[in-house]
N, C-alpha and C positions, 0 to 999 in steps of 0.2 A: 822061408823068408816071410817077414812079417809085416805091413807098415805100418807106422805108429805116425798118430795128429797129437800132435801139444800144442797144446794153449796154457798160456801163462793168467797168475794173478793180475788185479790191478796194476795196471802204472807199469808194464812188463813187456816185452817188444819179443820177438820170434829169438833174439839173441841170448835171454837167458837158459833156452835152453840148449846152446851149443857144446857143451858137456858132455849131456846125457846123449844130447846125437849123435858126437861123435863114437860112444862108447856103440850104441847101434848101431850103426851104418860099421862100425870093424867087425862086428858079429854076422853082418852080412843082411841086415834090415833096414827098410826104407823107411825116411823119419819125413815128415813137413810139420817143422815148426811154425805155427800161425801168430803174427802181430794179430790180436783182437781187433776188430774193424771200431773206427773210432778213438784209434790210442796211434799215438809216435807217428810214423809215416802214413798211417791209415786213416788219421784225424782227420774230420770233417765239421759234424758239429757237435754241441754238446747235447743237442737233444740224441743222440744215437743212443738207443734200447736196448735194453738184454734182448728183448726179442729179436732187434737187428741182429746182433752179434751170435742170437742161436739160429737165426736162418744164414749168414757166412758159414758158421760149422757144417750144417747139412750140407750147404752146397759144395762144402772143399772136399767131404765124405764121401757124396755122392760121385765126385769125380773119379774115383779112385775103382780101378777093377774091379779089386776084392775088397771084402769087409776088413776095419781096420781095427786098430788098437787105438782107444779115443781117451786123450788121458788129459786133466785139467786140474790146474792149481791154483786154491784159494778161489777168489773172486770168480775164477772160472768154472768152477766146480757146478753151479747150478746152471750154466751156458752147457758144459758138455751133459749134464745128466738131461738136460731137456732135448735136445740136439740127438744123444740115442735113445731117446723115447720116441721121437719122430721119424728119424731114419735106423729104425730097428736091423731092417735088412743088410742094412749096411755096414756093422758096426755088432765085431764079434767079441769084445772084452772094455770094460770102463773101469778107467781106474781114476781116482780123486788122493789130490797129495795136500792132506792137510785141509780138509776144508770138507762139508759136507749135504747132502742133495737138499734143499730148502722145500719146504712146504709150498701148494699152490698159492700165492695171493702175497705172497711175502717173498719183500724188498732187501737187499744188504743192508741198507741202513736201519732194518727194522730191528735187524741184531744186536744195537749197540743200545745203551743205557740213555737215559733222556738227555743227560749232559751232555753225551758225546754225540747223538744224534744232531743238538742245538751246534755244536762245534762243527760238524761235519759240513750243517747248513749255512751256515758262517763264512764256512772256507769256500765252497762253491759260488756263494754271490757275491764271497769278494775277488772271484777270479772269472766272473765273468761265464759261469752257469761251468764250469770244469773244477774237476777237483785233485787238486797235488800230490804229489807223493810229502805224509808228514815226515819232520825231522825223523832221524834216528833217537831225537832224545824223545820226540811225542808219539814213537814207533814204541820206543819200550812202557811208555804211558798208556798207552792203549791197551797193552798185553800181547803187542806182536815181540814174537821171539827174534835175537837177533844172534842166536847160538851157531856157531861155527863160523862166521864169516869173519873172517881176515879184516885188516886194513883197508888191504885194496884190491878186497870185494864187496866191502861196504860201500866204498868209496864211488866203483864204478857203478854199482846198484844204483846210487842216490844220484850221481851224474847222467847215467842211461835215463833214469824213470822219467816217464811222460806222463801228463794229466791224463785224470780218467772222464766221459764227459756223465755229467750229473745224472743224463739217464740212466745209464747202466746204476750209478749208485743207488736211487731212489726208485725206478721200478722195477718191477716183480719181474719173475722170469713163468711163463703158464707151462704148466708141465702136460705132459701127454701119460700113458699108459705103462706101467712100469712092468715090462718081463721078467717075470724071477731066474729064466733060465740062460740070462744073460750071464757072464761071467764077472761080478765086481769085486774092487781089491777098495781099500783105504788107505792107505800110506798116512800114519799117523806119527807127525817129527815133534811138534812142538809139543804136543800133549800126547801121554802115554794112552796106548790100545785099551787098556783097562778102564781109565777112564771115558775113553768113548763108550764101550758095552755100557758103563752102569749107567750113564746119558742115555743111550738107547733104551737099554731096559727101562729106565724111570717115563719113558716117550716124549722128552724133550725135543720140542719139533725140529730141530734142526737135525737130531743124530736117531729121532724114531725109527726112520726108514731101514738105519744100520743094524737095528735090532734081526733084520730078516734074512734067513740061513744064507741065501746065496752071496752074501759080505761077506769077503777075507777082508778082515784088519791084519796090517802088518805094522811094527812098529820101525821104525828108522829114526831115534834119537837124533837129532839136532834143533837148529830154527826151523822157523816157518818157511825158508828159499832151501830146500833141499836141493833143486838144484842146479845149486853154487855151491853151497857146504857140504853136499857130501854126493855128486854128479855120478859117481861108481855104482857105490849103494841104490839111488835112487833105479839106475839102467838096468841094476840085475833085478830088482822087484820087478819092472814094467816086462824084462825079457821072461820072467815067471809066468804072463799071459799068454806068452805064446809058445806052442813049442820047437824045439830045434837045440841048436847047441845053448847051452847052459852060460849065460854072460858072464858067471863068477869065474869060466875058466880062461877069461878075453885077457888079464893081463900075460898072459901065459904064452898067449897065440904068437908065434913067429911072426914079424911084420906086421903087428898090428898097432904101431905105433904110439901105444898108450901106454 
């Protein structure tokens, strides 16, 4: 038995990953899906920090017996890679879905092009230092993938998301000391694995780090909310960290309700 900590992307509450939990918890592993502190129920204010939000990860880690399975998507991606750089001990496999470990000193927003930088900062002062989840139509403007979701999986998406507060978007997250003998995966949906290596390889500082042997890239074809579009898929990669029975064979399982 294994336990696994999720943390969602921006604008993403502990609920989007009730999928993939369930698909664990029938395999017989323990899941705590984390609201990021400063989002939906957990909002407080808008100055709340990556840094806040990587000191909540340590300390939900640290609770936990045994070392866990610490897996983060998109926007959280650079919260769980700092979070098991600081609590090493504690945290036996990292995986990132769709998103990738950032450079020290650099911010999310630092990723985006000067225009959408200027838009980003636009939308936060005119909401009062938080910043919203955009349209589905300025989601596919952007280049976020909206592949595999449904209707009304879209629908709940855009209805669930909560503001993110403007710290998390604007600063940095400081990283700590990277272990190579850690175990990490990348869960690459929206843009194919081949393209991340030749990023890496070129040492484009967001996907440089990826260049280094102890990265498994896996690819998982869909959007960027794998999981919502494809909750399955996503629970057998992460069950890939650990060992024990094999999640591809969970629809199979007698009483397993899935």
């Amino acid at each position: 038995m294994t336990t696994y900590v999720l943390v969602p992307g921006f604008w993403l509450g502990a609920w989007a990953w009730d999928g993939v939990a369930a698909e664990l918890r029938a395999a017989g592993h323990e899941v705590r899906a984390l609201t990021p502190l400063g989002v939906a129920e957990r909002a407080t204010t808008a100055e709340v920090s990556a840094a806040d939000q990587v000191a909540d990860v340590v300390a939900t880690i640290r609770r936990e017996a045994e070392p866990v399975v610490l897996v983060g998507h998109s926007g959280a991606g650079p919260v769980v890679v700092a979070a098991a750089e600081e609590a090493r001990e504690q945290v036996a496999g990292l995986v990132l879905v769709d998103t990738g470990p950032m450079p020290e000193g650099v911010a999310h927003i630092d990723f985006h092009p000067p225009e959408m930088q200027t838009w980003i900062r636009e939308r936060i002062a005119a909401h009062g230092g938080w910043y919203p989840m955009p349209t589905p139509e300025e989601l596919r403007t952007s280049g976020a993938s909206l592949d595999g979701l449904d209707t009304d999986t879209l629908e709940t998406l855009v209805r669930r998301a909560a503001p993110e507060p403007a710290g998390v978007v604007l600063g940095p997250v400081r990283r700590g000391v990277n272990d190579p003998s850690l175990p990490k995966i990348l869960v690459a949906s929206s843009f194919p694995g081949q393209q991340v290596r030749e990023l890496a390889a070129a040492g484009v500082p967001a996907f440089a780090q990826l260049a280094d042997p102890e990265w498994d890239i896996r690819d998982l074809p869909t959007g960027h909310w794998p999981m919502l579009s494809e909750p399955h898929e996503l629970a057998v990669v992460l069950a890939d960290v650990a060992p024990g029975r094999p999640l591809s064979r969970l629809r199979e399982a007698p009483g397993s309700g899935v």
